[in-house]
N, C-alpha and C positions, 0 to 999 in steps of 0.2 A: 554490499548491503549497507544501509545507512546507518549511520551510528545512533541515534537517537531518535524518537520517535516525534511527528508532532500535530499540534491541536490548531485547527484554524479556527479561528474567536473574530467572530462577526457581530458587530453592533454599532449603529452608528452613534453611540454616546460612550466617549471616551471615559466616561467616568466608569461605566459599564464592566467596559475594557481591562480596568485597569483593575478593576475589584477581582473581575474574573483570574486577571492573572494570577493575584493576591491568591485564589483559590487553588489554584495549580500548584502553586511554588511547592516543591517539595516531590513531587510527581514524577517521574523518570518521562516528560517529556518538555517538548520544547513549546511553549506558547507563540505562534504569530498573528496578533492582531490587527484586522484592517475594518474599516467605518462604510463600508457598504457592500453590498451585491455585487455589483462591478468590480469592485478592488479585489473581494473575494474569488472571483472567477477569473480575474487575471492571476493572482497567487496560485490557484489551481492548476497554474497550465506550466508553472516552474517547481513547484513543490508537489508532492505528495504525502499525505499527513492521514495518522490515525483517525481522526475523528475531528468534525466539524462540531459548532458548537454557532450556531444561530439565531440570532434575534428574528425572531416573528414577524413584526409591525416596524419597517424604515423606511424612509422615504424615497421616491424614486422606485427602485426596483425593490419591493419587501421583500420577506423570507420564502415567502412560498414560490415568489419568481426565481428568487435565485436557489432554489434546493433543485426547482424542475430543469434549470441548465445543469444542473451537476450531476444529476439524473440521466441528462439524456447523453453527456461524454462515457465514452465507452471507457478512458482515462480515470474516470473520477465518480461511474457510479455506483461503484460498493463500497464508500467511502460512508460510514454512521454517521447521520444526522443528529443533533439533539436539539429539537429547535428549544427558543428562552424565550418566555413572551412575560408584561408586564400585565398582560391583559387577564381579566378574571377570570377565571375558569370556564373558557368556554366552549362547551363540548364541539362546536360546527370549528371554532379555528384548532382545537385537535386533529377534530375528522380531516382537515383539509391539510394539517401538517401531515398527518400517515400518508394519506392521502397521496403527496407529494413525494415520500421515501422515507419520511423521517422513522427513528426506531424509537426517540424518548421525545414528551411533550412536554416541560416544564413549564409550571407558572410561576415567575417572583413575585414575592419572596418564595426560594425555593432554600434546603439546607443544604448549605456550602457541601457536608459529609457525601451526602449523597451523592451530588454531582460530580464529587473527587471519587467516590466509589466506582459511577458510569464509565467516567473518562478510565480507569484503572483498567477496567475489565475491557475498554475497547484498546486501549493503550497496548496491555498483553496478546490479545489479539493479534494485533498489526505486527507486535514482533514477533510472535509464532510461525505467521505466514511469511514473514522475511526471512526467518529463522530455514523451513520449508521450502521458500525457493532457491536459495543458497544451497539445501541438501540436492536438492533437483538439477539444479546446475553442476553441480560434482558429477549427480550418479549419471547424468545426459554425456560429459567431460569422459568420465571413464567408459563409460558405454562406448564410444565414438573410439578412445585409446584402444579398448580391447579389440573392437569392430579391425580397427588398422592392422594390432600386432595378426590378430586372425586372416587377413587376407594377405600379409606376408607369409605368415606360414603355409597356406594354402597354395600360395604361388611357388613357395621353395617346393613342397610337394609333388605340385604339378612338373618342376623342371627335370625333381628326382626319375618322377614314372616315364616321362618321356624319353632320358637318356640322353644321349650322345656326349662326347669330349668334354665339355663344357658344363654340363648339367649338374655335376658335383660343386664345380666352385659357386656356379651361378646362384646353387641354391644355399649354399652357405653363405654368401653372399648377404642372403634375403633375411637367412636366421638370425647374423649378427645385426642385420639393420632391427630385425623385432628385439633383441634383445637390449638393444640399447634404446628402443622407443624411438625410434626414427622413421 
């Protein structure tokens, strides 16, 4: 399981970037900042991160291009969007951020509070489910162990009912290997 959780922070104006971090610090996660669409989608393909955190309007490939490839990796599309836009409230670049997957639409200036509230609640999330897969991998872990010691003992079983010379040791044989998990 990962030790930390983290926010990928897309914006091609590093002053952007750097407030946003400003924002986080303090967050139980880890901030990685990249300046476009492309860098973001290359980070996507070595990282896995709570919650993305998107500029709207950049150049080259904007926000809504790069949400729809994040969208369509099978990797990275239940990954929260939040897109960030500078642009005034305007209901069609909303509709078209949902649109695209996003789950929050912010306009700047938006309250730092809030946005740290968002991130929190996706942050805890993401460790929940790590948390969750971790439990799943034991209980699959023990299932498979039990699965094993069970068809040892089923085979000692089977040597008992069958008999012959040999069928005493063989099947103790079988019991000490289950009892020692082997």
């Amino acid at each position: 399981m990962a030790d930390r959780a983290k926010a990928l922070l897309v914006d091609d104006r590093r002053d952007n970037l750097l407030a946003l971090e400003a924002i986080l610090q303090g967050l139980p996660v880890q901030a990685v900042a990249v300046e476009s669409g492309e860098a973001a989608l290359k980070q996507l393909l070595v990282d896995d991160f709570a919650v993305i955190l998107l500029d709207a309007q950049m150049p080259n490939m904007d926000g809504f291009e790069t949400a729809s490839h994040i969208k369509r990796r099978e990797r990275t599309r239940h990954v929260p969007i939040l897109f960030l836009t500078a642009a005034d409230r305007d209901a069609q670049l909303a509709l078209r951020g949902y649109a695209v997957g996003a789950v929050d639409y912010l306009t700047k200036p938006f309250d730092p509070w809030v946005l740290r509230a968002k991130v929190s609640i996706f942050v805890e999330l993401w460790t929940k489910t790590q948390q969750l897969k971790a439990q799943a991998d034991t209980v699959r872990e023990r299932d498979a162990q039990w699965q094993r010691l069970t068809d040892l003992v089923d085979e000692a079983a089977r040597k008992l009912r069958a008999g012959g010379g040999d069928a005493p040791a063989e099947a103790l044989e079988l019991l000490e290997k289950a009892r020692w998990g082997n």
